[in-house]
C-alpha positions in Angstrom: 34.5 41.4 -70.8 35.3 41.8 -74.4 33.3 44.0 -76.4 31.1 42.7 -79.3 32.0 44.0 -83.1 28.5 46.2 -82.6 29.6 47.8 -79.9 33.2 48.3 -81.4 31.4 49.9 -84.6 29.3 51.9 -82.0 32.8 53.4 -80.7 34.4 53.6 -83.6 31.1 55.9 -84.2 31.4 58.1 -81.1 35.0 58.4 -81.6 34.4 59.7 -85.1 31.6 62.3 -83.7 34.1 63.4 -80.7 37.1 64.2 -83.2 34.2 66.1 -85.5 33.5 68.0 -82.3 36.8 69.1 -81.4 37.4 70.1 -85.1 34.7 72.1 -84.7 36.1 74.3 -82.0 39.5 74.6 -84.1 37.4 75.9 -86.8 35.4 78.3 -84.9 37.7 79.4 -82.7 40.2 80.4 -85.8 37.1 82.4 -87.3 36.5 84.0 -83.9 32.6 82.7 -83.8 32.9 82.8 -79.8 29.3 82.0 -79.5 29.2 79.3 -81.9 32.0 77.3 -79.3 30.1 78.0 -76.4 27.1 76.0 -77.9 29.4 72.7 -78.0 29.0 72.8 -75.0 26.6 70.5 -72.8 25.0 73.4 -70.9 22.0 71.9 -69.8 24.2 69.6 -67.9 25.4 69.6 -63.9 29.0 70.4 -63.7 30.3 71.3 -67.2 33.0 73.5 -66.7 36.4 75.3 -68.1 39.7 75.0 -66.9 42.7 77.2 -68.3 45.9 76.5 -66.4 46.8 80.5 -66.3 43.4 82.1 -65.8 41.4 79.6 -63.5 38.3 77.3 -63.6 34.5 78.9 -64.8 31.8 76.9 -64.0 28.6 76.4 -65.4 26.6 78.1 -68.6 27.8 81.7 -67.4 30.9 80.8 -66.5 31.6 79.0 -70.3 30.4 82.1 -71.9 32.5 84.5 -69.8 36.0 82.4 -71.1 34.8 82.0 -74.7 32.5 84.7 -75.8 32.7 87.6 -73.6 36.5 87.2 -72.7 37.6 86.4 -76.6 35.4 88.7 -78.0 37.0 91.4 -75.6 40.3 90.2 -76.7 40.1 89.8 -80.8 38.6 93.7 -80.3 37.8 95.4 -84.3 39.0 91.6 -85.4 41.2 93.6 -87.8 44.8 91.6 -87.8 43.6 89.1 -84.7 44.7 85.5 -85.6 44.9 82.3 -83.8 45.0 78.8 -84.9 45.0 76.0 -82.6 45.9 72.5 -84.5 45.4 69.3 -83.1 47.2 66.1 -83.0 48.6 63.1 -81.2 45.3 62.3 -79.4 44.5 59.6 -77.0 40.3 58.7 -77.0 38.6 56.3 -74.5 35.0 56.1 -74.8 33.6 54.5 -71.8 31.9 51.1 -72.1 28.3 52.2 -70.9 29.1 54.8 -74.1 27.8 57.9 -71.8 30.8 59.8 -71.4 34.3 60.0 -73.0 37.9 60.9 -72.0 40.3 62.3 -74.7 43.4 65.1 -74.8 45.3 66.3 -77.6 48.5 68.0 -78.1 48.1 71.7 -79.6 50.6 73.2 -81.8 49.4 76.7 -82.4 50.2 80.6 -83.3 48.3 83.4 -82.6 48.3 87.3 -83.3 47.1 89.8 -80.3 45.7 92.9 -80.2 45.5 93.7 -76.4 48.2 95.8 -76.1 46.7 98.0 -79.4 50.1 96.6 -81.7 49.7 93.3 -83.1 51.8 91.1 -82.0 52.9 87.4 -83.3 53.2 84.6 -81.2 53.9 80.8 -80.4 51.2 79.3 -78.5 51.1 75.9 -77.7 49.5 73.8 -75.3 47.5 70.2 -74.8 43.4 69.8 -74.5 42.2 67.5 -71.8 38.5 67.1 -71.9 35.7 65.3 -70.7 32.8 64.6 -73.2 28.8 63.8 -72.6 25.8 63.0 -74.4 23.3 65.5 -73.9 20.0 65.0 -75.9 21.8 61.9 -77.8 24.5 64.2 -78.6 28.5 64.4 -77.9 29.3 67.9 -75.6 32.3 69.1 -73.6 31.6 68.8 -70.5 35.2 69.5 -68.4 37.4 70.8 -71.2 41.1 71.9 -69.3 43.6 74.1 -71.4 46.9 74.3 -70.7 50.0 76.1 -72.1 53.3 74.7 -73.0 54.9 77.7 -74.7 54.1 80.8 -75.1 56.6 83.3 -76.2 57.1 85.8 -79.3 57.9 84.6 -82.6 61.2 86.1 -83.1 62.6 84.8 -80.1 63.0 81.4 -78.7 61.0 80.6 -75.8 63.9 80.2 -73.9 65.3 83.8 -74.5 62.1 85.0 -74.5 58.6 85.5 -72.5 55.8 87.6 -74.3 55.0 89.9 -71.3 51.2 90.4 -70.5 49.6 93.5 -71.4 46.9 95.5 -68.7 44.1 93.3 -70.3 40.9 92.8 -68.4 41.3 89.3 -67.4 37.9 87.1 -66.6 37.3 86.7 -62.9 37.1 83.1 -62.6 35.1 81.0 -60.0 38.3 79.5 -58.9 42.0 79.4 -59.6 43.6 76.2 -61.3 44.6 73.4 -60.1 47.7 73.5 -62.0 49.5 76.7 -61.9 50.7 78.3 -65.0 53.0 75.5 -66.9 54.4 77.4 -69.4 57.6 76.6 -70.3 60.5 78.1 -68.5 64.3 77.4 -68.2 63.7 76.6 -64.0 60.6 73.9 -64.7 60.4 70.3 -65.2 58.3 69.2 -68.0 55.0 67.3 -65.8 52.5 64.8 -67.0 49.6 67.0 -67.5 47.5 66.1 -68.6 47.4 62.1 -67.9 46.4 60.1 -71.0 42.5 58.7 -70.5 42.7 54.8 -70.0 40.0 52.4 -70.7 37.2 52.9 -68.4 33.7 51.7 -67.2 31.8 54.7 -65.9 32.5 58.0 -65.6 34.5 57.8 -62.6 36.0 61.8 -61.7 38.9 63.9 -63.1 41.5 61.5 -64.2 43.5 64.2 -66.0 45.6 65.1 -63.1 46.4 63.8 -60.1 47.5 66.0 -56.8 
């Protein structure tokens, strides 16, 4: 059925408020105001959840605090010298036509500077976003927001000569291990559709991001 020009205003609307939220996590993230990205998200909501391809899945309120605040906030350390900045572009949007839930990924060129290993240390980091969105209260949350990683290596090498090794970090414990693996470039993988594009949809209808 073909939508009427309200309703096309309305998702013009929600599309406009979803790309407002996601720039908002750009922004906050770069500044390091953990807390302040953990409140975009709908946690007075069944289900919402974090998925990073390399550390695992953390579910519910606790579990998005752990990744953002508690984890980051362990990682940026005195903050003195810790950088990241994670652009977006080339996104794909599909609000669903009840206009309760939304599907959307971007593509995430991005740098960072780390601190764990008690250098700084300058690196390529990019990866894609994959997230589902909800109204809670009237208002547009993540709800399953996936990370993944497409290079990360240092910045005077190429990510083909070079992986940037790991320091002893405490890494979160998460509630369960991805579904994806890490997928991180590497000269012995094949590039994989993760995640899938969102395509038009009725209802909220499951994880259509990847598929086994």
């Amino acid at each position: 059925m073909e939508m009427s020009i309200n309703e096309k205003v309305e998702r013009l609307w929600d599309i406009h408020e979803i790309k407002n939220l996601m720039g908002k996590y750009a922004f906050y993230h770069n500044a390091h105001e953990h807390m302040y990205t953990v409140n975009l998200f709908a946690l007075k909501t069944e289900g919402v959840r974090i998925e990073n391809d390399s550390l695992g899945i953390f579910e519910g309120p606790e579990g998005i605090k752990k990744f953002f605040y508690d984890f980051h906030t362990y990682m940026d350390g005195d903050k003195l010298g810790s950088f990241n900045l994670h652009t977006l572009t080339t996104e794909v949007i599909e609000v669903a036509r009840d206009g309760k839930t939304a599907k959307a990924v971007w593509m995430s060129p991005g740098m960072e500077t780390r601190k764990d290993t008690g250098e700084l240390r300058s690196a390529w980091c990019w990866g894609k976003y994959a997230v589902d969105f909800i109204k809670e209260d009237g208002v547009w949350k993540f709800w399953h927001f996936i990370i993944t990683t497409e290079i990360y290596c240092d910045y005077y090498k190429s990510w083909v000569d070079y992986s940037l090794e790991t320091s002893d970090r405490k890494l979160p414990a998460s509630d369960k291990p991805s579904r994806f693996g890490t997928l991180a470039y590497s000269t012995k993988g094949i590039a994989k559709l993760i995640p899938i594009p969102p395509e038009p949809y009725e209802t909220y209808d499951g994880d259509t991001f990847y598929k086994e």
